[in-house]
GULUMZA-303966 format. One record per residue: residue in three letters; x, y, z of N, C-alpha, C, CB in turn. Coordinates in steps of 0.05 Angstrom, whole numbers, plus 32768, in hexadecimal, padded with zeros to 4 digits. Each point is the difference from the previous one (the first is absolute). Glycine has a CB too. Example, Ala and Ser with C-alpha at 12.3 -4.5 7.8 and 13.67 -1.06 7.14 Angstrom:
# residues 2
ala81087F8E809C7FEE801880008012801880007FDA7FE98019 ser801F802C7FD98010801880017FF18016800E80187FF37FD5 
# end
This chain:
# residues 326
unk7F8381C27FB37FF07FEA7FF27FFC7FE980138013800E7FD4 unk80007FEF80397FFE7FE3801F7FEB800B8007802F7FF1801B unk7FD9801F7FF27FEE801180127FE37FFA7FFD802080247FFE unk7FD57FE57FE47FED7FFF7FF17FEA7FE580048023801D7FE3 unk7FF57FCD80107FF27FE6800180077FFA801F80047FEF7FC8 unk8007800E80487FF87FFC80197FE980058011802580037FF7 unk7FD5801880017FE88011800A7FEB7FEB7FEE8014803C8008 unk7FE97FBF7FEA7FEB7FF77FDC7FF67FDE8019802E80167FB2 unk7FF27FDE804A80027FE7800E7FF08002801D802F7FF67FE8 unk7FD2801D80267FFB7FFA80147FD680018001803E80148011 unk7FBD800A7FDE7FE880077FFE7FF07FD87FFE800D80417FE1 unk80027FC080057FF37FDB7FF27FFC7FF0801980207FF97FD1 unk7FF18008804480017FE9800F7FE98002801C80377FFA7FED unk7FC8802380127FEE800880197FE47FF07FF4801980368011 unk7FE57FD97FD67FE77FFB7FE97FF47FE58008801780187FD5 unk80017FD5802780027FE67FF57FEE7FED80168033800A7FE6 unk7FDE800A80307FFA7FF3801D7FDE80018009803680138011 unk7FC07FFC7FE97FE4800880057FF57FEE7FED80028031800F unk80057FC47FDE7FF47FEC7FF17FFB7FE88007800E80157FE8 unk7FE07FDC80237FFE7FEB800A80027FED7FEE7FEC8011801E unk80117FEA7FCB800A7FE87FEE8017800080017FE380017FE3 unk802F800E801D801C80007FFA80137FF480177FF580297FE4 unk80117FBB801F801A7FF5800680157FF77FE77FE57FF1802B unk8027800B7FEA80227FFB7FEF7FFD7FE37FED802480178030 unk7FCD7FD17FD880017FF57FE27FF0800F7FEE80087FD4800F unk7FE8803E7FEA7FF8800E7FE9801E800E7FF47FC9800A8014 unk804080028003801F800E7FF780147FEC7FE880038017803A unk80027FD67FD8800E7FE47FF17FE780047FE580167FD48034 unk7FD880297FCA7FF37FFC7FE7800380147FEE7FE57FE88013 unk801680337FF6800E80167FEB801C80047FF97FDE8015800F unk80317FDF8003801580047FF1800E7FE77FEB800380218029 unk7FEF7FC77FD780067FEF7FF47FEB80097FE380117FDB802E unk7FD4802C7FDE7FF380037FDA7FFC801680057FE77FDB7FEB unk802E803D7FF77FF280187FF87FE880098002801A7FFA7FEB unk7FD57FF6800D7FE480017FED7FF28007802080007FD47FC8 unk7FFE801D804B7FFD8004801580058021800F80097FCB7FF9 unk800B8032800A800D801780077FF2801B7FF5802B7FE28001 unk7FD880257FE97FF580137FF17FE28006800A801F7FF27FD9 unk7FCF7FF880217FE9800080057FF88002802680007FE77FCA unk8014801C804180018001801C800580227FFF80157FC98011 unk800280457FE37FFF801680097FFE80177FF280127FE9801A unk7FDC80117FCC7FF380157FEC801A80197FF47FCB7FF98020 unk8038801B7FDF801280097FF2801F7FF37FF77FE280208014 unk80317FED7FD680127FF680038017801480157FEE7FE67FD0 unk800B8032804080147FFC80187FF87FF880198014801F7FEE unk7FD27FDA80187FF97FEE801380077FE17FFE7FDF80228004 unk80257FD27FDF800D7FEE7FFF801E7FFA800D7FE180037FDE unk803180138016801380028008800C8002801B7FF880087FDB unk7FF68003803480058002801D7FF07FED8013800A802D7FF5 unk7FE47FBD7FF67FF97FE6800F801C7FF07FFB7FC77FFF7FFA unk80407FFB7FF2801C7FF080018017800A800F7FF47FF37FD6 unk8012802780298013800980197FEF7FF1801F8012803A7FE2 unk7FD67FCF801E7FFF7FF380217FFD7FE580027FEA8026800F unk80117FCC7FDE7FF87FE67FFD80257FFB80027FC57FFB7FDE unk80498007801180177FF88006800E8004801C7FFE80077FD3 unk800080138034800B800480237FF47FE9800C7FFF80348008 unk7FE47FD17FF97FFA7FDE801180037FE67FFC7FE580158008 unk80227FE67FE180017FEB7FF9802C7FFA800E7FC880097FCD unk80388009802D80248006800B80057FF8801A800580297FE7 unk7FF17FE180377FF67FF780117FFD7FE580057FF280247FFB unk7FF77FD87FF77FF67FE9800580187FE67FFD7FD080177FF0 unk803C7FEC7FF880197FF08003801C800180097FE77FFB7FE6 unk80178018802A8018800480068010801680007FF97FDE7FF6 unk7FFB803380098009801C7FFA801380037FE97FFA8008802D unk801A80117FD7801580047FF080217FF680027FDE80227FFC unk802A7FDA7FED80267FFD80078008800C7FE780097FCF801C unk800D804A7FF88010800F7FEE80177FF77FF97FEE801F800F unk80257FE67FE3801D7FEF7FF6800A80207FED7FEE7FB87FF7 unk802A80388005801280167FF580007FF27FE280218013802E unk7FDE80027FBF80077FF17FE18005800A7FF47FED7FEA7FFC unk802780107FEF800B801E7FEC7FF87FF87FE48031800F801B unk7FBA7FE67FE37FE87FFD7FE77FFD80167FF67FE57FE28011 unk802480377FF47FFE801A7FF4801B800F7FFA7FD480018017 unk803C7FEA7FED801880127FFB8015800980147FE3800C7FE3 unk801A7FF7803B8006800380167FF37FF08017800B80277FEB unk80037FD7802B7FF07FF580147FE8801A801380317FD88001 unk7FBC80137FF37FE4801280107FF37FE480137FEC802C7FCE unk80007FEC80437FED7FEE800F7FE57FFD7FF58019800D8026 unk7FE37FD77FDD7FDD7FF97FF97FF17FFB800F80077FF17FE3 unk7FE9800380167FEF7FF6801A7FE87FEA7FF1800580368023 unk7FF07FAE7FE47FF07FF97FF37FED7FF0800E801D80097FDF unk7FD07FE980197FE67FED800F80137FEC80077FD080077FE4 unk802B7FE28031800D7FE7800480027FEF7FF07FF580068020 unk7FFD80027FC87FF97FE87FE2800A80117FF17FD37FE48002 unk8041802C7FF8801980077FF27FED801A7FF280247FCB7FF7 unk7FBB803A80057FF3800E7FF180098019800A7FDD7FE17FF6 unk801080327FFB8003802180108017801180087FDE7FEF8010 unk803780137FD5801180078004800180188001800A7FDF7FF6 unk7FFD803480208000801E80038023800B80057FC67FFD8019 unk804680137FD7801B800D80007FFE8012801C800880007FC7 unk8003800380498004800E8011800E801B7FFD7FFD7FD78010 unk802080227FEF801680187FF9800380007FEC80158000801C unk7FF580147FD8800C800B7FE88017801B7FFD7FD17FEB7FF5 unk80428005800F80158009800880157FF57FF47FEB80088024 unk802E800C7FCF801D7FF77FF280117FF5800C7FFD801F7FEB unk7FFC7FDA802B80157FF980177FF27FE0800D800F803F800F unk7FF67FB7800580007FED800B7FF07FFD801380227FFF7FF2 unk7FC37FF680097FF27FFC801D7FF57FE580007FF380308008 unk80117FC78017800F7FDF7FFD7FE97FF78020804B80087FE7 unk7FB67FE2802680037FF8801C7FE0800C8009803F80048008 unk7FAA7FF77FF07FEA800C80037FF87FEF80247FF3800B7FBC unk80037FF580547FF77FFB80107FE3800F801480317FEF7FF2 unk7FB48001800D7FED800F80057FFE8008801D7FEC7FED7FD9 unk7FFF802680337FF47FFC80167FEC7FEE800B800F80227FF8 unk7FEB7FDD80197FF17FE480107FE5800A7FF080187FF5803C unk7FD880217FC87FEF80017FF27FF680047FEB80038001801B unk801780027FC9800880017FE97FF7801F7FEC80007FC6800B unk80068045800A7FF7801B7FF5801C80067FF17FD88013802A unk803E7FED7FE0801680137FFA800F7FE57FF97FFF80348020 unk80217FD67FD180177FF480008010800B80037FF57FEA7FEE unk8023800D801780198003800E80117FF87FE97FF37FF78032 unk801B80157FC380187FFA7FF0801A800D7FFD7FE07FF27FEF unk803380048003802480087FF27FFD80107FE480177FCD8011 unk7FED804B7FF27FFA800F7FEE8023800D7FFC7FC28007800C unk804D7FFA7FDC8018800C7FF37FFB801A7FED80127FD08001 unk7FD1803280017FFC80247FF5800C8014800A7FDB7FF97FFA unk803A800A802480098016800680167FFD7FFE7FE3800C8016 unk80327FE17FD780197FFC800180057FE58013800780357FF7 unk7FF17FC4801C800A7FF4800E7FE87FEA80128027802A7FFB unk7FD67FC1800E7FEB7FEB800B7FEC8010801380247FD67FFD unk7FD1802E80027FEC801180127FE47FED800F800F802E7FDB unk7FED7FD580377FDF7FED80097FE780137FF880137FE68033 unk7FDC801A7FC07FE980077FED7FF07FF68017800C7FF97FC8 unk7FDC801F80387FE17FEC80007FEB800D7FEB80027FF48039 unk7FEE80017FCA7FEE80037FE67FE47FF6800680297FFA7FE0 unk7FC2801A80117FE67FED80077FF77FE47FEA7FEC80348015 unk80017FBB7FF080067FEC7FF67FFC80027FE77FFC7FEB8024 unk800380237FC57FF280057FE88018801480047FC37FF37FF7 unk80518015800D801C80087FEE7FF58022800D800C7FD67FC4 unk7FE5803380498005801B7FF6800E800D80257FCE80057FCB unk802F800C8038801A8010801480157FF380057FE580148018 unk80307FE57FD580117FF7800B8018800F800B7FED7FE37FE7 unk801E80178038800A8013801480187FF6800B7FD48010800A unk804880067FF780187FF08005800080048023801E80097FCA unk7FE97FE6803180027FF9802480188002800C7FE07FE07FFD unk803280148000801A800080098018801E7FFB7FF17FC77FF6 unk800C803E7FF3801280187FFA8020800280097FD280138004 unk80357FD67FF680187FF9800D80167FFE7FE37FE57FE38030 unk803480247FD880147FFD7FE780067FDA7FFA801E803A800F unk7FE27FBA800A80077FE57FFC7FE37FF27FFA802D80018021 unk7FDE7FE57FD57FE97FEC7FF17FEF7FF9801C80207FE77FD1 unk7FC6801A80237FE97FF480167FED7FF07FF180018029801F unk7FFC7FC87FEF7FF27FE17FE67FEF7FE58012803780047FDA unk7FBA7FEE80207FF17FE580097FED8014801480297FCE7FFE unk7FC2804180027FEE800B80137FF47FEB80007FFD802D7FFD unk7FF57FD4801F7FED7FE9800E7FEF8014801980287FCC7FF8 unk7FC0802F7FFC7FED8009800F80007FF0801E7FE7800E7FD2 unk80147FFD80477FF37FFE80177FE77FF1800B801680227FF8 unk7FE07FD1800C7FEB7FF180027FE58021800280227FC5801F unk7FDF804A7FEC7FF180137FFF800480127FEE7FFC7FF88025 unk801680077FC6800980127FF58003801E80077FF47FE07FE9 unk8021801A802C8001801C800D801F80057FFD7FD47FFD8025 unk80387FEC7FDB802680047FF980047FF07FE580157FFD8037 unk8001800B7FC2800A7FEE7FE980207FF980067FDC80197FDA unk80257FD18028801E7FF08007800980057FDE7FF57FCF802E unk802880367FD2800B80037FE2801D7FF3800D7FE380347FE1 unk80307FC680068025800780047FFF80177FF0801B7FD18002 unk7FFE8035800280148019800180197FFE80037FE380118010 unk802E7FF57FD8801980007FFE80088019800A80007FE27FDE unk7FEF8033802C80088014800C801B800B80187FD07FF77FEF unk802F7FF08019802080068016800D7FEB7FFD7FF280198027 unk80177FE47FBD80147FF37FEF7FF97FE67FFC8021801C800F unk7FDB7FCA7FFD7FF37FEF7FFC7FE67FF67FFA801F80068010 unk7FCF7FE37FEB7FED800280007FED7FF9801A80107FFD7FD3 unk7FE9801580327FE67FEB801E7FE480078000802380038027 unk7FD57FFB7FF57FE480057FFE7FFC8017800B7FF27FD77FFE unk7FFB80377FFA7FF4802080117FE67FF780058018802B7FE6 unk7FD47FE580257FEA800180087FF680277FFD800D7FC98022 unk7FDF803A7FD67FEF801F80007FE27FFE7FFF802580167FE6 unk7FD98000801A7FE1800080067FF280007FE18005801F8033 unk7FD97FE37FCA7FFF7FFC7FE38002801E7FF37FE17FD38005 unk801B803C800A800D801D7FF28019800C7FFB7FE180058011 unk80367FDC7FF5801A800D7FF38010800C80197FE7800F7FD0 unk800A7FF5804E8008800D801280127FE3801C7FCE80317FED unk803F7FDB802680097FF4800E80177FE87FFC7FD58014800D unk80377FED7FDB80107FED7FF680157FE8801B7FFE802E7FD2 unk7FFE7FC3803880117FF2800880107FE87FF87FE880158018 unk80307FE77FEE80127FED7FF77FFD7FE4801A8023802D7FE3 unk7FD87FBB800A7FFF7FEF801080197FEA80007FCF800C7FFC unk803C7FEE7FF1800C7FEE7FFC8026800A80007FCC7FEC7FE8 unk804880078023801380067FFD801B7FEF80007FE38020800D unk80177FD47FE080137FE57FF6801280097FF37FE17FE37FFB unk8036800B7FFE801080087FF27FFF7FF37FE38018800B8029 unk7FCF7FE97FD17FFB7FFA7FDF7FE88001800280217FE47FEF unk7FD680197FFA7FDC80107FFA7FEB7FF18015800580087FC3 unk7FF0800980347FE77FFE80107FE580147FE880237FFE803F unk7FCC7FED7FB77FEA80097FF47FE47FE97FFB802880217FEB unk7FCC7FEE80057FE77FF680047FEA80018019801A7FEA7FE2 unk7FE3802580257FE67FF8801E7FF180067FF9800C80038024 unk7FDE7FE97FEF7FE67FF380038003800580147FF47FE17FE5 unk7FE6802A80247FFA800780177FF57FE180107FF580387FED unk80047FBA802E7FF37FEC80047FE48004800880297FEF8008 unk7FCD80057FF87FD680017FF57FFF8018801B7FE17FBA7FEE unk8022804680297FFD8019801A801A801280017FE17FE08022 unk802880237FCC8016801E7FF980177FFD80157FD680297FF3 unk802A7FBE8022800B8002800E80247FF47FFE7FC980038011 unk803B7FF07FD980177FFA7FF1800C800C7FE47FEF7FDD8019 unk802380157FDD800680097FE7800E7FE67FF480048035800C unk7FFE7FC77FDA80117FE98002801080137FE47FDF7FC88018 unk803180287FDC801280047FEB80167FF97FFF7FEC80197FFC unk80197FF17FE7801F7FF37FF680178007800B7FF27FFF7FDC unk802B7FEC8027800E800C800F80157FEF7FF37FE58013802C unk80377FF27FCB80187FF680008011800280127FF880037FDD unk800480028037801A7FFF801B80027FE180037FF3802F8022 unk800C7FBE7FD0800A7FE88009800A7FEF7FE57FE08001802D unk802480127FBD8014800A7FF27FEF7FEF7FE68035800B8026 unk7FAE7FE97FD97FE77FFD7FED7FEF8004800380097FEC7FF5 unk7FE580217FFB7FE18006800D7FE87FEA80118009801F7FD5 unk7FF27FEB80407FF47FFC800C7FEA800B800A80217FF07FFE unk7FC98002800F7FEC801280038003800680267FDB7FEB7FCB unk8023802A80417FFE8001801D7FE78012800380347FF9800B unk7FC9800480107FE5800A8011800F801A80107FE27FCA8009 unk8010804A7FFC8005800E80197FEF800F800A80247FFF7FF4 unk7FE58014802D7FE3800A80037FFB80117FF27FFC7FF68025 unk7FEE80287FDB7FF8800C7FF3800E801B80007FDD7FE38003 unk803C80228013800B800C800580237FFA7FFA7FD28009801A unk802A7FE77FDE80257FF57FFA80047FE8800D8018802E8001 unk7FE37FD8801F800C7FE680057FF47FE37FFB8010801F801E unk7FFF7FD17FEB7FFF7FE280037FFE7FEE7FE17FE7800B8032 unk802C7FF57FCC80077FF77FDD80067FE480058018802D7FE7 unk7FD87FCA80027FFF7FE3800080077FED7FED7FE5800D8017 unk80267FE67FE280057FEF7FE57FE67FF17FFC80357FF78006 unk7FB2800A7FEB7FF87FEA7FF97FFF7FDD7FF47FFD802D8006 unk80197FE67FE580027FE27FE880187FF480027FE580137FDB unk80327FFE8036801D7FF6800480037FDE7FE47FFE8016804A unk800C7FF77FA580017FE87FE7801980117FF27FC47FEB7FF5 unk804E800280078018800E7FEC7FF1800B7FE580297FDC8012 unk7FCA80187FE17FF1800A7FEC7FF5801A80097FF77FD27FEE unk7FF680387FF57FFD802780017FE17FF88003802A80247FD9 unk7FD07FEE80377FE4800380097FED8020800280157FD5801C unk7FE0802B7FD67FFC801C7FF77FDD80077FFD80347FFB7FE3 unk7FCF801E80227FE6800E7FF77FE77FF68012801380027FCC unk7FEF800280537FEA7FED800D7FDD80127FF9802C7FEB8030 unk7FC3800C7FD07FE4800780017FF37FFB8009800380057FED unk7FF7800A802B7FED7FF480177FDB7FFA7FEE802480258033 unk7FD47FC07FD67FDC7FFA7FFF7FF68016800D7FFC7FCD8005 unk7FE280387FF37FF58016800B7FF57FF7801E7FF580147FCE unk80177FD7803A7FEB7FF3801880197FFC80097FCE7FE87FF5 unk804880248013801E7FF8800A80057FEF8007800780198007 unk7FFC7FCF7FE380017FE0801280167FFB7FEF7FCD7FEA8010 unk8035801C7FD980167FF27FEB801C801B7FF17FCA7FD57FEE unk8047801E800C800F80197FF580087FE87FE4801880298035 unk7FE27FEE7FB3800D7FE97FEA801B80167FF17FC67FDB7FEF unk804C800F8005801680157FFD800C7FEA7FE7800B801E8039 unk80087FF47FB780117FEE7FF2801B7FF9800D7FEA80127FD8 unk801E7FD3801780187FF9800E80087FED7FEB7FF480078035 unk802F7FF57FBF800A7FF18001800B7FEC800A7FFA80197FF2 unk7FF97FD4801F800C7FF2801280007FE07FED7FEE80238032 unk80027FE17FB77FFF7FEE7FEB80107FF47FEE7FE480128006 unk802480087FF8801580057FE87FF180167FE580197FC6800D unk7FD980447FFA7FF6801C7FEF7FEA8008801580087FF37FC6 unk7FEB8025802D7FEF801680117FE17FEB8002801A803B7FE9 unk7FE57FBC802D7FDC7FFF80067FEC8008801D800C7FD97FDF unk7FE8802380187FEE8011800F7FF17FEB80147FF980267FD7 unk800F7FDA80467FF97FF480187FEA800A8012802D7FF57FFC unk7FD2800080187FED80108014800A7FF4801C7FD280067FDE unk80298001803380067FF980217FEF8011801180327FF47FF8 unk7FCF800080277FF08013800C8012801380117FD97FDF7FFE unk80188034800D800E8022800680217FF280147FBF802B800C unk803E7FC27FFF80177FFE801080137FEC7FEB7FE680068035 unk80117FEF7FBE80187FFA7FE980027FDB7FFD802480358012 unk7FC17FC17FFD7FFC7FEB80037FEE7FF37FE48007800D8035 unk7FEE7FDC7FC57FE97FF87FEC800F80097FE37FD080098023 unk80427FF87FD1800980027FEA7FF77FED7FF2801F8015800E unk7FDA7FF67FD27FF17FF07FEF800180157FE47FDE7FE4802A unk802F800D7FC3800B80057FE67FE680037FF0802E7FE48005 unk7FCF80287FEC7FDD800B7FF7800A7FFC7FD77FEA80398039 unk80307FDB7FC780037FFB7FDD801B7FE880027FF3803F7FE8 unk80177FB78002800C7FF37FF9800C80017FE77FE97FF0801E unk802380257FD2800580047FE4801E800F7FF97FCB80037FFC unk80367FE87FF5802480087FF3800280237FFF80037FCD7FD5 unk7FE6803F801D800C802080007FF4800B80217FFA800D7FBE unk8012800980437FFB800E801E7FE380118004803780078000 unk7FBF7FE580147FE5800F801380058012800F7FEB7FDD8004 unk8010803C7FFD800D801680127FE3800D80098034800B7FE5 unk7FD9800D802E7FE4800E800A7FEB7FFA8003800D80157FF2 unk7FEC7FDE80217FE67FF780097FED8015800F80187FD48004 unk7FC680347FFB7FF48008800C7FE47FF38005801F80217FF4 unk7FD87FDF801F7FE87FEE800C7FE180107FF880247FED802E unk7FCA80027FCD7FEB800A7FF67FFB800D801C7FF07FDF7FD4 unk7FEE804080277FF98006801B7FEB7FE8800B800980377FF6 unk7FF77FB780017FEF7FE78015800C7FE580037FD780137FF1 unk80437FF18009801C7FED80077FF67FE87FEC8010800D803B unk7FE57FF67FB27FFC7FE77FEE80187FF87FE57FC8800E800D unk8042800B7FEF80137FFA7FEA8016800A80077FE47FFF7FDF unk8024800580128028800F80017FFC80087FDF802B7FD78029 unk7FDF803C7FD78010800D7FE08018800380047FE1801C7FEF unk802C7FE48001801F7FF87FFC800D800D7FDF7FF37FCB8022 unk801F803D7FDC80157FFD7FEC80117FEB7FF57FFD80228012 unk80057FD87FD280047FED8003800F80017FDB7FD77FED8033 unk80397FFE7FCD801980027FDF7FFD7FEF7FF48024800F800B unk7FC27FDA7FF280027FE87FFA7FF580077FEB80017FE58025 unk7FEF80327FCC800480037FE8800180097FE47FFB7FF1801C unk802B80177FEF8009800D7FF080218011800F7FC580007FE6 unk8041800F80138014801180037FF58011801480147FFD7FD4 unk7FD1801580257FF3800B800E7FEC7FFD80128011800C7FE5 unk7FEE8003803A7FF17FEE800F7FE68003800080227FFC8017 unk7FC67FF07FED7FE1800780047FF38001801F7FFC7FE67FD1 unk7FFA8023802E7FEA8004801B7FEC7FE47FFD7FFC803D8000 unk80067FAC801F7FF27FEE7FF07FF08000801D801F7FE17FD3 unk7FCA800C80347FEF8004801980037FE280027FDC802D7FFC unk80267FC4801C7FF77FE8800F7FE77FF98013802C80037FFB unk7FCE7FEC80137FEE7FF9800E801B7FFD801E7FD17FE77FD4 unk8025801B8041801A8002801880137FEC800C7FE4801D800C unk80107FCA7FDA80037FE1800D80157FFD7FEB7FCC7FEA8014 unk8040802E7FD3800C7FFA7FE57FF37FF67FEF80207FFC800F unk7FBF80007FF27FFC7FF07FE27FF5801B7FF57FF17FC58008 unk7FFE80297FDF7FF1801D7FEA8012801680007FCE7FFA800D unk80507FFE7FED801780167FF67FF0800B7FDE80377FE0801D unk7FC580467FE17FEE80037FED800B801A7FF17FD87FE7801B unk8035801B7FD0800E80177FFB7FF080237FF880217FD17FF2 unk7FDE804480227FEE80147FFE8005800A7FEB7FF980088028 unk801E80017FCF800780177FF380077FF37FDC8016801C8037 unk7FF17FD57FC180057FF87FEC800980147FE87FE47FDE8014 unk803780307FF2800F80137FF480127FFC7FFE7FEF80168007 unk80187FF67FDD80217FFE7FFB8010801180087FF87FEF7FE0 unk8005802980398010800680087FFE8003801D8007800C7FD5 unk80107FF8803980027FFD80177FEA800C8018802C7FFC7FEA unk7FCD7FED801C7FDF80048019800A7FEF80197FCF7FFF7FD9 unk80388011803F800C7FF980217FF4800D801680297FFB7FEE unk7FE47FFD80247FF7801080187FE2800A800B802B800B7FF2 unk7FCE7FD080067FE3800A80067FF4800A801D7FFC7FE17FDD unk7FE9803580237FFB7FF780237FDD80048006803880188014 unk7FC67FD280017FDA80067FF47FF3800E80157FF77FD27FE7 unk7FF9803480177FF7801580087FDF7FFD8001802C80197FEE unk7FC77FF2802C7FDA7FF67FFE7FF480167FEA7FF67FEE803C 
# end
């Protein structure tokens, strides 16, 4: 049935294209008036597959997509939605746990933490939920995938040789290497904008911190050196900025600095905890996680300066781990 309307979608758009009246504010106009719309594309399943394409573009146009984890259904699944919280599409559907979504550069696929085989596994998947493929096949937990600037590797941790650190593999699951070898965790990596670094979480200095290293293990670096916890870095798509949470306040918010750990600048400010930050793909906003309201946490979006804080998801049950995607 994808299949179907994909093929349907695509026919429409070739169509569309040969039409010389047709730019994108007419689009904006059908999708704001029905009455319009209809009378634009005569039947009612030609209707239906003008609002599917009208929506893709219109999706784009603002910003693409951000997936998050939410157990709005009962379990934790993956979503995926427009930058304006609309167009909500379920991904997985699954009894088990799939968590930590992270896209590719050109947002075809995702990368995720899937607990369907007993145990934390790294997932990829195409972006609309369907082949989803275990990658790792490992008995120990494998978790936080992060795509490659080319998407050709995926940096993950791995509690696999007893602690947690970082590995590195290829995107087919093949060539597994171990990078990191501390004697307290080591997780979360981010690739840097030319693949040529890594940064991530690290407690060897006995609180989280964020460090740099090369792309091969060596040369490890303290960034944020702050007794306070510093967590979850996310590189900008133009590698100039890394924003991350941190208690250095006295609860969780969400900062930014630049790649060497210089220009720090406090973006949220709020009694409950700002966590997980990810950067829009044209470095204009940040989405974030966030407890301010309620028990359970929401997916909310910013502008990159912290203003126009705007809550996407507006659910009563648990919506995190957002990540955006073109």
């Amino acid at each position: 049935m994808k299949n179907s309307i994909k093929f349907l979608i695509k026919h429409l758009l070739l169509a569309t294209m040969a039409t010389a009246s047709f730019n994108m504010i007419s689009c904006e106009k059908a999708m704001e008036k029905p009455a319009e719309s209809q009378a634009l594309s005569g039947s009612q399943p030609d209707r239906m597959i003008d609002e599917l394409a009208l929506a893709s573009m219109l999706a784009k146009k603002k910003g693409g997509r951000i997936a998050f984890e939410s157990n709005r259904d009962g379990n934790s699944e993956l979503y995926s939605m427009n930058a304006d919280g609309g167009n909500l599409l379920r991904l997985t559907v699954e009894p088990s746990v799939d968590a930590s979504p992270d896209w590719t550069h050109h947002g075809k696929q995702i990368a995720f933490v899937s607990r369907r085989d007993g145990n934390f596994e790294i997932y990829v998947m195409d972006a609309d939920g369907s082949n989803p493929t275990n990658l790792t096949n490992h008995p120990g937990h494998d978790a936080t995938p992060a795509w490659s600037p080319q998407s050709k590797q995926i940096a993950f941790s791995s509690a696999r040789d007893g602690g947690s650190d970082v590995y590195v593999m290829n995107a087919d699951g093949t060539d597994v290497t171990r990078l990191t070898y501390a004697p307290a965790s080591d997780s979360y990596p981010v690739w840097s904008h030319q693949g040529k670094q890594i940064f991530f979480n690290s407690f060897r200095d006995v609180n989280w911190e964020i460090y740099v290293m090369d792309a091969d293990g060596s040369n490890p670096v303290n960034l944020t050196n702050h007794p306070a916890n510093d967590r979850e870095p996310a590189l900008s798509n133009n590698g100039k900025k890394i924003a991350f949470s941190s208690n250095r306040g006295g609860n969780y918010d969400i900062y930014v600095m630049n790649t060497d750990g210089t220009g720090l600048t406090q973006l949220t400010d709020h009694f409950a905890a700002d966590v997980e930050p990810a950067w829009s793909p044209n470095n204009k906003q940040i989405t974030f996680t966030t407890y301010r309201d309620g028990v359970f946490p929401e997916v909310y979006v910013m502008n990159a300066d912290g203003t126009g804080q705007v809550n996407l998801t507006n659910h009563p049950d648990y919506d995190h781990m957002p990540a955006w995607g073109k």
